[in-house]
C-alpha positions in Angstrom: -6.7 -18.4 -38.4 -5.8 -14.8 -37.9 -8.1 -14.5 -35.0 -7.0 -17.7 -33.6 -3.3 -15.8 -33.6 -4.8 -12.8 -32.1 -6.2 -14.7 -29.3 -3.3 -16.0 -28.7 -1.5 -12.9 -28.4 -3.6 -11.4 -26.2 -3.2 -14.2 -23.9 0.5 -14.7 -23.6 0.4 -10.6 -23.2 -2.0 -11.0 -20.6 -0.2 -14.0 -18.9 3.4 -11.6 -19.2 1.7 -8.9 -17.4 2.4 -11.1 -14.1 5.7 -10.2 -14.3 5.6 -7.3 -15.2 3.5 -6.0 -13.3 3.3 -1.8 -14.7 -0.4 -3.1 -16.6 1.1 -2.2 -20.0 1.0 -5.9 -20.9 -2.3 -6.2 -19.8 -4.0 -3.5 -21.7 -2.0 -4.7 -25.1 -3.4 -8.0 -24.5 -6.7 -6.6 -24.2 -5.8 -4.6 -27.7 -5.2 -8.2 -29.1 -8.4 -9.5 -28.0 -10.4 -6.9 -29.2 -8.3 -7.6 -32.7 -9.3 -11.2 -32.0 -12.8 -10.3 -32.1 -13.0 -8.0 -35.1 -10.9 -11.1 -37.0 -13.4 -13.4 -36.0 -16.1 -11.5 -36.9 -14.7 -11.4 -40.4 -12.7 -8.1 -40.3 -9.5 -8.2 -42.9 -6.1 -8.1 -41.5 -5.6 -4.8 -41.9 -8.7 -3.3 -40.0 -8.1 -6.0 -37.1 -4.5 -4.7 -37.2 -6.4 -0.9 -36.8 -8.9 -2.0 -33.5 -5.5 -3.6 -31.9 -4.0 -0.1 -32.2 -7.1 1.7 -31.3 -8.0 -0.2 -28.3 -4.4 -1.0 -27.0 -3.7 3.1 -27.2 -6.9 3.7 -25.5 -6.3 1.0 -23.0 -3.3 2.6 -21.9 -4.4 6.3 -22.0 -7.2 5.3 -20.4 -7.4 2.2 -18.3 -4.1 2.0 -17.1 -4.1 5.4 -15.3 -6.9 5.0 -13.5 -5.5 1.4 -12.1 -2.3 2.7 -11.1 -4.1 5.3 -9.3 -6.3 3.2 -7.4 -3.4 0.1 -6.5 -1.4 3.4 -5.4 -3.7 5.4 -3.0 -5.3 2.0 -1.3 -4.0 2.7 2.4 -0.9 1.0 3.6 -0.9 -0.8 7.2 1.8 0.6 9.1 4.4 -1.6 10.3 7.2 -1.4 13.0 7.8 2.0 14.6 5.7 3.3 12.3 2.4 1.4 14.1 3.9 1.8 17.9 3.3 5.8 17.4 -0.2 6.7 19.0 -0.3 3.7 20.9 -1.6 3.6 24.4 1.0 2.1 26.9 0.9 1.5 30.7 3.1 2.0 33.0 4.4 -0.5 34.6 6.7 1.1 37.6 6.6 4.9 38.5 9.3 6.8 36.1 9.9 10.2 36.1 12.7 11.8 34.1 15.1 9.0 34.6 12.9 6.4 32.6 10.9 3.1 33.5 8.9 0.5 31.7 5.9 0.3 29.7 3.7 -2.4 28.6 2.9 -1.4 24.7 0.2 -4.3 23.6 1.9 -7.3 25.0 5.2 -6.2 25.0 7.4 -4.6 27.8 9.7 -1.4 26.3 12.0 1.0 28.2 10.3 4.3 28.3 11.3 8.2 28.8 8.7 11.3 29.5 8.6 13.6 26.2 8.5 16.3 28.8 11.4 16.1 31.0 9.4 17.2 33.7 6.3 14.7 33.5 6.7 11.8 35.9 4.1 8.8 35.2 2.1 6.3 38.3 1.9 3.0 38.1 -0.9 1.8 36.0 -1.4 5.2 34.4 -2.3 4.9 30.7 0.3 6.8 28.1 0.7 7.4 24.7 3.9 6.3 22.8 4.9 10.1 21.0 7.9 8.1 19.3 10.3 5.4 19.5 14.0 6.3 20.1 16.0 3.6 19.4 14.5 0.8 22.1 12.9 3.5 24.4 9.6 4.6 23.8 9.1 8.6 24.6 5.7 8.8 26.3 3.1 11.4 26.8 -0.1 12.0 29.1 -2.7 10.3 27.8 -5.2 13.6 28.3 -3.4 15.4 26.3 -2.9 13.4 23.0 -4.4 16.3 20.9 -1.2 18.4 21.6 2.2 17.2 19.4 
C-alpha cells in the first residue's frame, strides 16, 4: 500500500512539473519513485521515507543543474531586427547619401549608406549594418568584415 502511495506521489509531482516548469517537481517526483521502489521491494516506511530524501536532494543538486544548463545555452533563432542584421540586400534604384530602396529577402525597405559618402548601383548586393526605425543602414558588401 505504501508503495502504491509513493507511486502516486511521484506521478502527480511529475504531472505538476508541467506547470511549473523550474524541474524541481520533476526531480521530487523522481525522489517518490525511487521511495516507490524501495517500498515495494519491502523496505519499511522509514527507510523509503530515507531514499525519497536521498534521491530527491541528489536529483536537485545534481540533475536539475545540468538541465537548466542545457534548455538555457540551446541557441535562440533570431527574430525581427535582430535576424535582418547581416543580411544581404539589393539595391533596387541608385542611392547615394539621400537614401533608396532595397530588396531584403522578399521584402522592399527604405535604405541609407552607413557611410555618408558610399553611394550604391542598381543591382549591387549590400549588407543590412542595422535597422533604424523602417530604414535599413547598408554597407558594401566587400567589406562585411569591417563593423
Amino acid at each position: 500500500m505504501a508503495a502504491l502511495i509513493w507511486f502516486a506521489g511521484g506521478v502527480l509531482l511529475a504531472a505538476a512539473e508541467a506547470l511549473s516548469g523550474d524541474f524541481v517537481l520533476l526531480m521530487l517526483g523522481g525522489g517518490a519513485l525511487a521511495a516507490a521502489l524501495a517500498s515495494f521491494l519491502g523496505a519499511p516506511l522509514w527507510l523509503a521515507t530515507i531514499v525519497f530524501a536521498v534521491v530527491s536532494v541528489g536529483l536537485v543538486f545534481g540533475i536539475r543543474p545540468v538541465i537548466k544548463r542545457h534548455l538555457l545555452s540551446s541557441p535562440t533563432v533570431p527574430t525581427g531586427i535582430e535576424a535582418l542584421r547581416g543580411q544581404e540586400a539589393t539595391v533596387l534604384a541608385a542611392f547615394g547619401n539621400d537614401g533608396g530602396r532595397v530588396r531584403i529577402g522578399g521584402d522592399v525597405w527604405t535604405a541609407r549608406p552607413a557611410d555618408e559618402n558610399d553611394t550604391f548601383r542598381s543591382g549591387e548586393s549590400v549588407i543590412v549594418q542595422d535597422i533604424d526605425g523602417a530604414t535599413a543602414v547598408v554597407k558594401r558588401g566587400d567589406d562585411s568584415w569591417q563593423s
